[in-house]
Structures are given as structure tokens and as C-alpha cells.
N, C-alpha and C positions, 0 to 999 in steps of 0.2 A: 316678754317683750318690754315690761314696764324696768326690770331690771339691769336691762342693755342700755336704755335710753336715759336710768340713772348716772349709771357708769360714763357714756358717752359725755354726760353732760358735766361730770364732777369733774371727768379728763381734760375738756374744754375749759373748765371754770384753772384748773390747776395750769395747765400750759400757758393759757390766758398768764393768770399770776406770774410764771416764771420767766416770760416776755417782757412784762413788766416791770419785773426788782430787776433784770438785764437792763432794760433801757435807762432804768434811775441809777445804776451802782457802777456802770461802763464807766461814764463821762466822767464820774469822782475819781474810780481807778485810774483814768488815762491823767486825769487835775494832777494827780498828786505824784504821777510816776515825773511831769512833764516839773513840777516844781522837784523832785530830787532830784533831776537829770541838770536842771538850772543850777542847782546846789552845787554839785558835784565840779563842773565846768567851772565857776566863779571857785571854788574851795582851787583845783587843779592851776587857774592862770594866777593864783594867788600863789602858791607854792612855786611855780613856775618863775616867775618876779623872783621870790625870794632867795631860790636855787641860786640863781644867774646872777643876782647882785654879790653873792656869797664864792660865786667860781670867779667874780671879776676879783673880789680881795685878795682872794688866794693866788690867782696868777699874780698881782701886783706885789702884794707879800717873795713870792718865789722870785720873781724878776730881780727883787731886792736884794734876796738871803744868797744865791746859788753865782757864784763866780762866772765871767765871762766863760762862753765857750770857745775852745780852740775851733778856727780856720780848718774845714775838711780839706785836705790835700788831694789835689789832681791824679787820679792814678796812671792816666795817661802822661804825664809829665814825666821825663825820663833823665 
């Protein structure tokens, strides 16, 4: 009997424990997913800006370099 009541109680003392480092190691896990998720977003409208300022040159550039284009014709005009 005295060796069930060891057992029960080590099991208790253990689950107890692993409740525990859960409660203390969650809220870190979630801190730090919540700061690279911030990262990522701020890295992403960064790139984003810089994309878009780089496709405005390039159209500006092309508008420059590429000859008028020719008037599409009515093909209904006979």
C-alpha cells in the first residue's frame, strides 16, 4: 500500500511540475512568436515601400525610352 501512495504522490509532485514550467514557458513562447510576427510585418511594408518606389522609376524610365504608340483602329470602321 505504502508503494502506490509513493508512486501517486511522485506522479502528483511530477504533473504538478510540468503545469508549472507550461504556465512559465507559454507566455515567453507566445512574447517572442508575437515580437517576430511584429518583425516580419514592419521587414514586409518595408520591402513593400521600396518595391513600389522602384516599379514608379521603371514605369517613368519606360514612358521615357519606348516611342509613342500607334492609335488602335476601329474594326468596325469600314
Amino acid at each position: 500500500m505504502f508503494d502506490e501512495k509513493l508512486l501517486v504522490g511522485i506522479s502528483t509532485i511530477g504533473s504538478a511540475c510540468a503545469v508549472l514550467s507550461c504556465l512559465i514557458v507559454i507566455p515567453s513562447i507566445y512574447q517572442t512568436i508575437d515580437e517576430i510576427h511584429s518583425e516580419v510585418l514592419t521587414g514586409v511594408n518595408h520591402f513593400r515601400v521600396e518595391t513600389d518606389v522602384a516599379w514608379v522609376e521603371m514605369m517613368d524610365v519606360q514612358v521615357l525610352v519606348s516611342p509613342p504608340s500607334k492609335p488602335r483602329q476601329n474594326p468596325f470602321n469600314s
